[in-house]
Every structure is written in C-alpha cells, then in structure tokens.
Biopython code that builds the backbone (N, CA, C, O; Angstrom):
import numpy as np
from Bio.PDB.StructureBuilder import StructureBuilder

atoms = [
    (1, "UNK", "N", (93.779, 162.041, 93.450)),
    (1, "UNK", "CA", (92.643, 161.939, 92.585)),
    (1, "UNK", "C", (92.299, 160.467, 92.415)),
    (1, "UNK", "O", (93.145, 159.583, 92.289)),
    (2, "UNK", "N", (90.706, 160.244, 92.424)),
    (2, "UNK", "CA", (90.240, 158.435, 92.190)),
    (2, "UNK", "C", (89.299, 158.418, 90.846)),
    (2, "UNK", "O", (88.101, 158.645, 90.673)),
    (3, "UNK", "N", (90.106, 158.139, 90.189)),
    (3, "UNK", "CA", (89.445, 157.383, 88.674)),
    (3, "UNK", "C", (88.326, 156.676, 89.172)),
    (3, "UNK", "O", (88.241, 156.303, 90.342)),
    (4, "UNK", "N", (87.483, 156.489, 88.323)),
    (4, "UNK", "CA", (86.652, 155.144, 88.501)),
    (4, "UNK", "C", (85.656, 155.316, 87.015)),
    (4, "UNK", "O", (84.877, 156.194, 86.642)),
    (5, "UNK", "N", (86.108, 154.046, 86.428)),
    (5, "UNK", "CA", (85.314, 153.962, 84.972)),
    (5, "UNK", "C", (84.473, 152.311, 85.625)),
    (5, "UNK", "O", (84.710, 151.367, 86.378)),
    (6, "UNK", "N", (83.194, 152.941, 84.528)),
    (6, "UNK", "CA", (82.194, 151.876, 85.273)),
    (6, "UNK", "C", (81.432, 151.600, 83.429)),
    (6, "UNK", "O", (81.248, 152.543, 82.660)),
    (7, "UNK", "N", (81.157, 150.348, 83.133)),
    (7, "UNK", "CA", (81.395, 149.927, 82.334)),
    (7, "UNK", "C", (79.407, 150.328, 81.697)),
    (7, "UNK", "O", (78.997, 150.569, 80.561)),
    (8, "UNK", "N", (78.765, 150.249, 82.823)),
    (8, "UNK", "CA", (76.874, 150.893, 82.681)),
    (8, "UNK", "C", (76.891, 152.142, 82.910)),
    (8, "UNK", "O", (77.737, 153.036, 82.902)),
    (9, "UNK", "N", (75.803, 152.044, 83.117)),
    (9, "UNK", "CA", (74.790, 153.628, 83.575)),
    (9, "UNK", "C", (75.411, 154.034, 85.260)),
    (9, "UNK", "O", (75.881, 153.312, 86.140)),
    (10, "UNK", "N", (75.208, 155.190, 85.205)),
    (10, "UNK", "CA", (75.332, 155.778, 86.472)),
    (10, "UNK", "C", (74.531, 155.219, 87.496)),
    (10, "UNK", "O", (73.333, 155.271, 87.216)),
    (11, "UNK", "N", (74.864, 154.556, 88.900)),
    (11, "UNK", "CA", (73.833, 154.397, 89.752)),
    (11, "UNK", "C", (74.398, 155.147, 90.890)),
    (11, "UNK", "O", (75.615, 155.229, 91.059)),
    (12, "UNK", "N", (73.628, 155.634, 91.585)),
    (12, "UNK", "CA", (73.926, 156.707, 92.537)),
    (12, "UNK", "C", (74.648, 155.806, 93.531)),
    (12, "UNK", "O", (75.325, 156.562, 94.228)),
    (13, "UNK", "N", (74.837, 154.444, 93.958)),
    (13, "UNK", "CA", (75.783, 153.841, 95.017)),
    (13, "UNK", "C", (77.056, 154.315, 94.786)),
    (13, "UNK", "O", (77.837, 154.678, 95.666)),
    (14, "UNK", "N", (77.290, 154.309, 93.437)),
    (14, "UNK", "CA", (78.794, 154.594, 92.567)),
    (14, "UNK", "C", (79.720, 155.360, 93.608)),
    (14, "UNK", "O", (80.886, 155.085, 93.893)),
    (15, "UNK", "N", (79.052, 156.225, 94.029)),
    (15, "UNK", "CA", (79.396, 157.097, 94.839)),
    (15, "UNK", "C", (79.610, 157.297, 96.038)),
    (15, "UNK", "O", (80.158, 158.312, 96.468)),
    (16, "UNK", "N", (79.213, 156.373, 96.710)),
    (16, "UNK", "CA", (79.688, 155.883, 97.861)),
    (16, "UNK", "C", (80.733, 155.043, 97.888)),
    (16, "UNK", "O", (81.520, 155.087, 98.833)),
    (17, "UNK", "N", (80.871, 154.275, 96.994)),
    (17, "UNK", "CA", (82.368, 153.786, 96.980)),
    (17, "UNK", "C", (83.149, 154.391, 96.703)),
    (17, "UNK", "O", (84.248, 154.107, 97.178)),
    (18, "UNK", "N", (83.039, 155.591, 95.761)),
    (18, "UNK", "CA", (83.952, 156.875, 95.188)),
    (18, "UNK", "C", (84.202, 157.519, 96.664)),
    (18, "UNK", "O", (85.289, 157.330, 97.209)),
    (19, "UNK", "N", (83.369, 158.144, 97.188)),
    (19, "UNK", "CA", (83.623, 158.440, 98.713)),
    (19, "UNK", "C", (84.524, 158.139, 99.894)),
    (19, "UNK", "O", (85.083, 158.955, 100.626)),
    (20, "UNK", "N", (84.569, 156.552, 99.955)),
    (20, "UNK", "CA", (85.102, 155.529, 100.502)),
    (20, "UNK", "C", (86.642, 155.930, 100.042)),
    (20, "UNK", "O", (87.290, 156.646, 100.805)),
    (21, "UNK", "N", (87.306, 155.418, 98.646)),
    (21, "UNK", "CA", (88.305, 155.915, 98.136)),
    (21, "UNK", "C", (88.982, 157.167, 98.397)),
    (21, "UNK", "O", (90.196, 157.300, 98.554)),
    (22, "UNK", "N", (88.041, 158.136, 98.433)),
    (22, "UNK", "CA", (88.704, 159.979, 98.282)),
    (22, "UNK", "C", (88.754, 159.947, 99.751)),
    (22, "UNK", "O", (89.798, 160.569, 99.949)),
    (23, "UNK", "N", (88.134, 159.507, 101.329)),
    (23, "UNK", "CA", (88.541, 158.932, 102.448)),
    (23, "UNK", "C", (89.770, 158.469, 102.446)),
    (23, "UNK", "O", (90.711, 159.013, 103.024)),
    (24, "UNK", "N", (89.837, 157.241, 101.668)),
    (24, "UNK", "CA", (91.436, 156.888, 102.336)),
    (24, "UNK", "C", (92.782, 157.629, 101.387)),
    (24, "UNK", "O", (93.918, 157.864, 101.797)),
    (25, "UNK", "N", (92.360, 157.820, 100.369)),
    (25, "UNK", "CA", (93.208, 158.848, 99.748)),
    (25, "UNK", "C", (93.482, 159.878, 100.976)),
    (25, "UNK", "O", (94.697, 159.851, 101.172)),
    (26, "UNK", "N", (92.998, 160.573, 101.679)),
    (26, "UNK", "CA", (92.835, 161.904, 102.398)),
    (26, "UNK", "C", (93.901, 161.577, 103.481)),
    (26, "UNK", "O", (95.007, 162.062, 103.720)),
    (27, "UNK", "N", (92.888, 160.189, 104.275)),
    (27, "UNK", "CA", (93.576, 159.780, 105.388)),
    (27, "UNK", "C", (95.275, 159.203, 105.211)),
    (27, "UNK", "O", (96.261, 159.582, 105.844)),
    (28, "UNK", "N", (95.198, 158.309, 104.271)),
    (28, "UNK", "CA", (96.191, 157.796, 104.308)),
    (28, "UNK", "C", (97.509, 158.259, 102.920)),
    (28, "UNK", "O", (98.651, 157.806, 102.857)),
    (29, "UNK", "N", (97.004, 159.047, 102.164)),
    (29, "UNK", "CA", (98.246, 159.475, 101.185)),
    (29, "UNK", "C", (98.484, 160.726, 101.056)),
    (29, "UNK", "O", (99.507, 161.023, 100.440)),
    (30, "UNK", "N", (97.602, 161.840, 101.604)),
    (30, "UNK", "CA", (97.322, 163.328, 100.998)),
    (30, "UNK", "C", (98.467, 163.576, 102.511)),
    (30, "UNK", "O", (98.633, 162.899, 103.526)),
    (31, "UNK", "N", (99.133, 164.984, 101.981)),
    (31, "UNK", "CA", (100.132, 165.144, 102.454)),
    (31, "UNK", "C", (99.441, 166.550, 102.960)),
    (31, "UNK", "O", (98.581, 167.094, 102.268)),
    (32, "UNK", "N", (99.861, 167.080, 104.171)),
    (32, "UNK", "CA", (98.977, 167.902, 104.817)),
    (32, "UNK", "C", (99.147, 169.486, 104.027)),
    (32, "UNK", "O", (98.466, 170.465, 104.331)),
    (33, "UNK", "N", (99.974, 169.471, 103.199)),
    (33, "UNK", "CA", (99.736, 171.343, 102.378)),
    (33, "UNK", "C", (98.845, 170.839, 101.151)),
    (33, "UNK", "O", (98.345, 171.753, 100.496)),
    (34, "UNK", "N", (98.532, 169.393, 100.684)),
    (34, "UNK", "CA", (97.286, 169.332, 99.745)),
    (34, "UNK", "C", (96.084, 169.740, 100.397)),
    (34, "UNK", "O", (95.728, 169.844, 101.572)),
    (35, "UNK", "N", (95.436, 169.990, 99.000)),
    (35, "UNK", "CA", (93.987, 170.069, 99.133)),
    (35, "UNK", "C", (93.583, 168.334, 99.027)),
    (35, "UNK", "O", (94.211, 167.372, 98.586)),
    (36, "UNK", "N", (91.962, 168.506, 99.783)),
    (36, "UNK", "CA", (91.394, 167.176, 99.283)),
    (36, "UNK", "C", (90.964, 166.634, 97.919)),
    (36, "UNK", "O", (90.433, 167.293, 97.025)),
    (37, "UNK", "N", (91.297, 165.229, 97.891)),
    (37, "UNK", "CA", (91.273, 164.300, 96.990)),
    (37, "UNK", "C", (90.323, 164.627, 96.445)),
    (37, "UNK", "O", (89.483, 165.207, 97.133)),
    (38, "UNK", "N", (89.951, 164.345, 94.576)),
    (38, "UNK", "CA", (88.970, 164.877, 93.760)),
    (38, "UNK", "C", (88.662, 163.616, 93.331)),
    (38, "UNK", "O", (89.679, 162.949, 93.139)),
    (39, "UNK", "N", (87.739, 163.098, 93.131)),
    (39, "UNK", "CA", (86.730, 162.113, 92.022)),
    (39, "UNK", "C", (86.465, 161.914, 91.322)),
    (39, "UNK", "O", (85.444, 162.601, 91.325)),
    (40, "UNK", "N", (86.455, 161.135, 89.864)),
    (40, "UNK", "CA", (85.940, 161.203, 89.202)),
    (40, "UNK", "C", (85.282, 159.897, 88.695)),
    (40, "UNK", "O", (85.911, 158.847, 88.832)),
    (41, "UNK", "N", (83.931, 159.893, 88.059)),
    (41, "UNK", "CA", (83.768, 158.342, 88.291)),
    (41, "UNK", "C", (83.193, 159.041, 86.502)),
    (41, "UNK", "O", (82.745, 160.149, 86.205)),
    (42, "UNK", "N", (83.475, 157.800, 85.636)),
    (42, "UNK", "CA", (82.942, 158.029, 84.222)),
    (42, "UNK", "C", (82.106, 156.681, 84.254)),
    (42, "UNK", "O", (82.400, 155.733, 84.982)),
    (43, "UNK", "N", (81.024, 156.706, 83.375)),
    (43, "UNK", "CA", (80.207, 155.765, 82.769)),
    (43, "UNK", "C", (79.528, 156.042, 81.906)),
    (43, "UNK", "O", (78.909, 157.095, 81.751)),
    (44, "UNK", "N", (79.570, 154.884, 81.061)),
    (44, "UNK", "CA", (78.709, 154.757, 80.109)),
    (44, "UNK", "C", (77.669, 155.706, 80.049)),
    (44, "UNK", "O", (78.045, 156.878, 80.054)),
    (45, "UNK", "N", (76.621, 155.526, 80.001)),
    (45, "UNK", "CA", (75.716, 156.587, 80.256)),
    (45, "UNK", "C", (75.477, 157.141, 81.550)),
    (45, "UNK", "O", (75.830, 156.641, 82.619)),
    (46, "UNK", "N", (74.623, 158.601, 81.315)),
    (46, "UNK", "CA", (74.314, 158.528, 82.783)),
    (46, "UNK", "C", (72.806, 159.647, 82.846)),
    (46, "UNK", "O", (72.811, 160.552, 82.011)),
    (47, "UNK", "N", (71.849, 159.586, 83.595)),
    (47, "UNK", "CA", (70.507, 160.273, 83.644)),
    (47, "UNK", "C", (71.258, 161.932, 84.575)),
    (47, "UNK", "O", (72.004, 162.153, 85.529)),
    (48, "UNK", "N", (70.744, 162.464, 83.906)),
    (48, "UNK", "CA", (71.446, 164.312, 84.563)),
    (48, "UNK", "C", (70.901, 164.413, 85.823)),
    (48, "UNK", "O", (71.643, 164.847, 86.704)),
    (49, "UNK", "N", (69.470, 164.028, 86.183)),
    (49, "UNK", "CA", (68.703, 164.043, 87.194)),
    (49, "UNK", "C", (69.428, 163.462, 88.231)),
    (49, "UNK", "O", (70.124, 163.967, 89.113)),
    (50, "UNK", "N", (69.089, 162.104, 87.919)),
    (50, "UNK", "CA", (69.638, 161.451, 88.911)),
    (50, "UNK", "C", (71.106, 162.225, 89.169)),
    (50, "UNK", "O", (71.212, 163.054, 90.072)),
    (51, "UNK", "N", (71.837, 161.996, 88.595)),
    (51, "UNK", "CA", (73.637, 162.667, 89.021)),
    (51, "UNK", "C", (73.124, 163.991, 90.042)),
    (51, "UNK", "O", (73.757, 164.228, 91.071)),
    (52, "UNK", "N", (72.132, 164.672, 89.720)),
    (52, "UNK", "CA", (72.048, 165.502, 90.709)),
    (52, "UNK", "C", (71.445, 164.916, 91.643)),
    (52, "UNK", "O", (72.332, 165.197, 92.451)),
    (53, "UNK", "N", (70.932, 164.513, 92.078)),
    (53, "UNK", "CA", (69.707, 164.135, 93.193)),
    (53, "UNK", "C", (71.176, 163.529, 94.120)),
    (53, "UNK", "O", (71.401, 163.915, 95.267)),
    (54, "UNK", "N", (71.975, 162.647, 93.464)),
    (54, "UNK", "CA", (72.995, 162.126, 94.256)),
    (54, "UNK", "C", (74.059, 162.611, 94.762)),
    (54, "UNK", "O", (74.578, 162.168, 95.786)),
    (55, "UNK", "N", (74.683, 164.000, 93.797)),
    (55, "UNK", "CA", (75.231, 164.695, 94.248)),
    (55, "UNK", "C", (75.127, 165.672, 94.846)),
    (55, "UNK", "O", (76.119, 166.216, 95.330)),
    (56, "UNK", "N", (73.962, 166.138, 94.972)),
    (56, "UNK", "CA", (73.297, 167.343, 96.166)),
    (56, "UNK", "C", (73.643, 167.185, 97.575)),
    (56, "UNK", "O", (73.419, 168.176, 98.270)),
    (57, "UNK", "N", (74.184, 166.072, 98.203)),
    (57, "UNK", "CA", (74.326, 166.376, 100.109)),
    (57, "UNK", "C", (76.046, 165.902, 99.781)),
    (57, "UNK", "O", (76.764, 166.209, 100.734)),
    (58, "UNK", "N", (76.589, 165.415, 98.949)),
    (58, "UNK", "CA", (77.836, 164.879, 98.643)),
    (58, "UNK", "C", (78.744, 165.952, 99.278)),
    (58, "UNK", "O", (78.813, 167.073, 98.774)),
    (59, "UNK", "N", (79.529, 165.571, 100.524)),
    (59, "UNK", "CA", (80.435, 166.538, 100.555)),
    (59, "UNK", "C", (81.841, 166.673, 100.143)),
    (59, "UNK", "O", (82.535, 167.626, 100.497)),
    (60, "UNK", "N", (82.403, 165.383, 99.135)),
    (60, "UNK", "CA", (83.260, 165.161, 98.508)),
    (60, "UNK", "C", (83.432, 165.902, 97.366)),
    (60, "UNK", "O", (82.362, 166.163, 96.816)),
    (61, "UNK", "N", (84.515, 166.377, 96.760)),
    (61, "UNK", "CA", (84.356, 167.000, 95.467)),
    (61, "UNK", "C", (84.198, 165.882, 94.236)),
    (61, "UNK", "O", (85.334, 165.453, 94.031)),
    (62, "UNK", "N", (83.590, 165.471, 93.658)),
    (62, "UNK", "CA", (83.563, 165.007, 92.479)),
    (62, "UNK", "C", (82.259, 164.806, 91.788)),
    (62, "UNK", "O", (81.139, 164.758, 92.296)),
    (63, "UNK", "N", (82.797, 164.635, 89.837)),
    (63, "UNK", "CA", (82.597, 164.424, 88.998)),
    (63, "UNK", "C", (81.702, 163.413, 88.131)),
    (63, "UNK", "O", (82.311, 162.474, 87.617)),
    (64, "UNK", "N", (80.570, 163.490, 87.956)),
    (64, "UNK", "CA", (80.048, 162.022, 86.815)),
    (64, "UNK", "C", (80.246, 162.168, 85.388)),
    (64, "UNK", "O", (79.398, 162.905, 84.885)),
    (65, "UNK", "N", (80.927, 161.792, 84.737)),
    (65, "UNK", "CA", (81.149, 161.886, 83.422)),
    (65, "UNK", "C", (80.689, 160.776, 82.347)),
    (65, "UNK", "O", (80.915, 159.594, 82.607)),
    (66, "UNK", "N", (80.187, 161.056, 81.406)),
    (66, "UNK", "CA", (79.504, 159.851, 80.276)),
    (66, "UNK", "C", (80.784, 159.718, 79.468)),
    (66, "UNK", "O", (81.183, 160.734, 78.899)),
    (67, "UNK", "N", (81.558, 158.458, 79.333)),
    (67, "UNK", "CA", (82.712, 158.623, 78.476)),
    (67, "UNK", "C", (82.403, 158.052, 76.699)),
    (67, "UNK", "O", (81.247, 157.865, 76.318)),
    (68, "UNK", "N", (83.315, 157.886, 75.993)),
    (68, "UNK", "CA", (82.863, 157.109, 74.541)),
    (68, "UNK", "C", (84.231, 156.267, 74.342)),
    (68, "UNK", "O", (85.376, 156.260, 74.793)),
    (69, "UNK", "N", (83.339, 155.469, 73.280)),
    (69, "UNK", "CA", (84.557, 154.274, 73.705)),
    (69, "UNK", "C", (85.228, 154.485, 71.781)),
    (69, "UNK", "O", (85.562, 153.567, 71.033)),
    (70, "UNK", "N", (85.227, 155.996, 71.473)),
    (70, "UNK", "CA", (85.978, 156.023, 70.599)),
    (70, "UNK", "C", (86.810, 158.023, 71.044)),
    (70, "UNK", "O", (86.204, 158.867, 71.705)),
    (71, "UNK", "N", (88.129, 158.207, 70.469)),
    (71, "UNK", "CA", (88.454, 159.139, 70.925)),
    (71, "UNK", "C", (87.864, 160.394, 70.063)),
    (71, "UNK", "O", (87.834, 160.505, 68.838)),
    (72, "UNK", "N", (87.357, 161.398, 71.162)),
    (72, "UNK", "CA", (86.895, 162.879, 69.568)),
    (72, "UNK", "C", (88.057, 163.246, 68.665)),
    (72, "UNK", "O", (89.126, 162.647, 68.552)),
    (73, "UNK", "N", (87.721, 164.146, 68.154)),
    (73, "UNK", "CA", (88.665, 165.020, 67.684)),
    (73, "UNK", "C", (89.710, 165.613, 67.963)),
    (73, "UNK", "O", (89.537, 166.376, 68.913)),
    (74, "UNK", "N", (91.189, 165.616, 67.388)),
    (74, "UNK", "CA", (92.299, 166.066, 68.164)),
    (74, "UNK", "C", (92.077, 167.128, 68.659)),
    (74, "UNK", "O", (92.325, 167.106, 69.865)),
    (75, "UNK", "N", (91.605, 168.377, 68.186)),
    (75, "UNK", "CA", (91.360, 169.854, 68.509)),
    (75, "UNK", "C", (90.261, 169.909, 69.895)),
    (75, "UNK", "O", (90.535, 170.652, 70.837)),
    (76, "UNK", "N", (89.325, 169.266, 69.904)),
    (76, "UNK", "CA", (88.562, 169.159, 70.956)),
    (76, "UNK", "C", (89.417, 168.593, 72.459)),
    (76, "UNK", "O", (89.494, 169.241, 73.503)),
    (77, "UNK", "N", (89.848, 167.582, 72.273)),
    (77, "UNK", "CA", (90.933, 167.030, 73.058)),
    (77, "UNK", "C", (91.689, 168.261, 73.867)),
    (77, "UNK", "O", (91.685, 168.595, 75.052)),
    (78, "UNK", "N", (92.326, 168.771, 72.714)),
    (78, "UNK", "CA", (93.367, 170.071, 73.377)),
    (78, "UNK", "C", (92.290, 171.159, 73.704)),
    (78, "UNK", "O", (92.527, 171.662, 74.803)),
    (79, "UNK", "N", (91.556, 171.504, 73.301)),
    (79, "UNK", "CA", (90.914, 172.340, 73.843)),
    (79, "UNK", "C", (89.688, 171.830, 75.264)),
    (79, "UNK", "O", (89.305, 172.523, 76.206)),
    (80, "UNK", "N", (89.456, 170.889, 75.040)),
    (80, "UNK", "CA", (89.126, 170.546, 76.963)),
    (80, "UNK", "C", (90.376, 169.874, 77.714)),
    (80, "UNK", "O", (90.296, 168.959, 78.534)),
    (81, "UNK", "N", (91.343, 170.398, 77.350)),
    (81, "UNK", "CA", (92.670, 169.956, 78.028)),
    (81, "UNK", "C", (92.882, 171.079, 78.487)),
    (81, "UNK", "O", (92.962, 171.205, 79.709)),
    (82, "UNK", "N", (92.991, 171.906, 77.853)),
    (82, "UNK", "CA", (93.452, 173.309, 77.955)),
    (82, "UNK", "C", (92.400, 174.262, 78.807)),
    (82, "UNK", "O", (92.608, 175.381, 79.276)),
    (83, "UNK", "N", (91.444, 173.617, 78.844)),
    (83, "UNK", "CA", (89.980, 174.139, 80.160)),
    (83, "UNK", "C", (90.372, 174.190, 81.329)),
    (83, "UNK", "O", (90.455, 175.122, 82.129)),
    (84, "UNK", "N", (90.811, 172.230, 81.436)),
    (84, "UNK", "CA", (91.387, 171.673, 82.601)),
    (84, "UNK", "C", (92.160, 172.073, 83.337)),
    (84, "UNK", "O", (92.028, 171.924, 84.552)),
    (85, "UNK", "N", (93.067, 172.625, 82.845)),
    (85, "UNK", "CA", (94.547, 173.352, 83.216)),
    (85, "UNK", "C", (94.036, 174.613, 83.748)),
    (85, "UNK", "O", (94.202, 174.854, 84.944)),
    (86, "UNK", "N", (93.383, 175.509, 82.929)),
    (86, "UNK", "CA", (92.751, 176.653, 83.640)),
    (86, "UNK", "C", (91.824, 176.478, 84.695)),
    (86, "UNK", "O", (91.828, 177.383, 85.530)),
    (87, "UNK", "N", (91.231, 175.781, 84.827)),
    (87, "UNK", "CA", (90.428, 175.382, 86.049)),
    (87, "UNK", "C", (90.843, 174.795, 87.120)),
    (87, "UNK", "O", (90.084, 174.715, 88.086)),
    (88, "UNK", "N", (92.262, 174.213, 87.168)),
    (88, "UNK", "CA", (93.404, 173.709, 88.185)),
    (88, "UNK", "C", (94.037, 175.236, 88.727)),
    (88, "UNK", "O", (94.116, 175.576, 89.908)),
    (89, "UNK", "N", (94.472, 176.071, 87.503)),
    (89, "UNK", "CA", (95.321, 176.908, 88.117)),
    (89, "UNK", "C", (95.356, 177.921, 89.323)),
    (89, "UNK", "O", (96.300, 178.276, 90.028)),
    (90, "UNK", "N", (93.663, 178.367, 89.337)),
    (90, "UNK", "CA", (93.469, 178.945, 90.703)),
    (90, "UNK", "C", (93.411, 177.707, 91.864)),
    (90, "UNK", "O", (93.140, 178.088, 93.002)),
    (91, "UNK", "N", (93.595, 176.560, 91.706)),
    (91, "UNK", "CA", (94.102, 175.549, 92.897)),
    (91, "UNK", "C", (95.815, 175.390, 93.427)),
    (91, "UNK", "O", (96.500, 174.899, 94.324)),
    (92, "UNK", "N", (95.898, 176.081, 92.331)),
    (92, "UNK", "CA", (97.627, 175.396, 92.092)),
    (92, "UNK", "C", (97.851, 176.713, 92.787)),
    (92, "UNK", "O", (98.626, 176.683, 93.743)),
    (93, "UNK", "N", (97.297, 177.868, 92.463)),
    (93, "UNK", "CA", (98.001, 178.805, 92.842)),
    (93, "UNK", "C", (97.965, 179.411, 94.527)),
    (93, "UNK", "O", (98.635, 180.229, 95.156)),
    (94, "UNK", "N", (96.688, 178.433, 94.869)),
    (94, "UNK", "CA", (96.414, 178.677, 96.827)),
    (94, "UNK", "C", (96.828, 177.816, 97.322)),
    (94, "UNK", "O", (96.461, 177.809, 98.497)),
    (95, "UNK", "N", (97.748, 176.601, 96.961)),
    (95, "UNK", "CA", (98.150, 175.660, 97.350)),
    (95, "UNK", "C", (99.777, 176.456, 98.280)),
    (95, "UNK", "O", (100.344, 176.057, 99.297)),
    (96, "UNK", "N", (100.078, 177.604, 97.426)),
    (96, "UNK", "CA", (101.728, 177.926, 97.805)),
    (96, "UNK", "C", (101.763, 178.848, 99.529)),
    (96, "UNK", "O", (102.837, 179.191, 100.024)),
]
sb = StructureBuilder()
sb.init_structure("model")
sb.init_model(0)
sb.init_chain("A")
sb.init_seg("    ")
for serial, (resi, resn, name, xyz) in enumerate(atoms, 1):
    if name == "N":
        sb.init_residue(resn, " ", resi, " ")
    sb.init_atom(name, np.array(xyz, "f"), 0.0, 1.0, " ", f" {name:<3s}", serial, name[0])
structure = sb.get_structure()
C-alpha cells in the first residue's frame, strides 16, 4: 500500500506519481500470492468532479481522500475502522 498526503487541493498529476509508486511496489516488493498494491493519496481539499474525470481510465486501484488536520470523534474512528476491516475481508479471504 502507498500513502501519499499532499498538503493542497487535489490535482489530477497526483496520480501519476501515485501510479509510478503502486508500479514499483508491484514490481519490486509484492510477493507473487499478493494482490496488487492499493493507493491512497489524501489532501486537503479536493473537487469530486475532477477526482472522477482522473480516475475514470486509472487502472490502478486507488483512493482520493480530503483529510482534517484535527482527529473526529472516537466512535466514528472505530466505526470507519471497523468498515475497513470488512471491506478487506473478502480480499483476505481470496488471497488463501
């Protein structure tokens, strides 16, 4: 998986360097019973449009996320934690 926190707005290049990364992740660290490398790039803000327009031919799997630079609520936390996990588990479970 490639983090990438970006300190502005979303610009659709973002993603080509995100690309670049989940590439050599693949090539050079992913071990051949993984699945491919996932993405995620957070920023500051980001326009919904655009994120789509850029992610429409993307054949990489990943993510644009708007982050905050204070933490929510504990309960919210665990409960999109607890999403996460369910949304891994049908990965985890075709991986065997």
């Amino acid at each position: 998986m490639a983090i990438e926190l970006k300190v502005g707005r979303f610009e659709p290049e973002y993603l080509g360097k995100l690309g670049f990364y989940l590439e050599a992740l693949d090539r050079d660290v992913k071990k051949h019973h993984e699945q491919p490398a996932i993405g995620v790039l957070l920023c500051a803000t980001k326009d919904s449009e655009v994120v789509e327009y850029a992610l429409s031919r993307s054949l990489s799997p990943a993510l644009v996320a708007e982050y905050q630079t204070r933490l929510p609520d504990k309960q919210l936390l665990l409960a999109k934690l607890h999403e996460f996990y369910e949304l891994l588990s049908p990965l985890e479970d075709n991986a065997d």
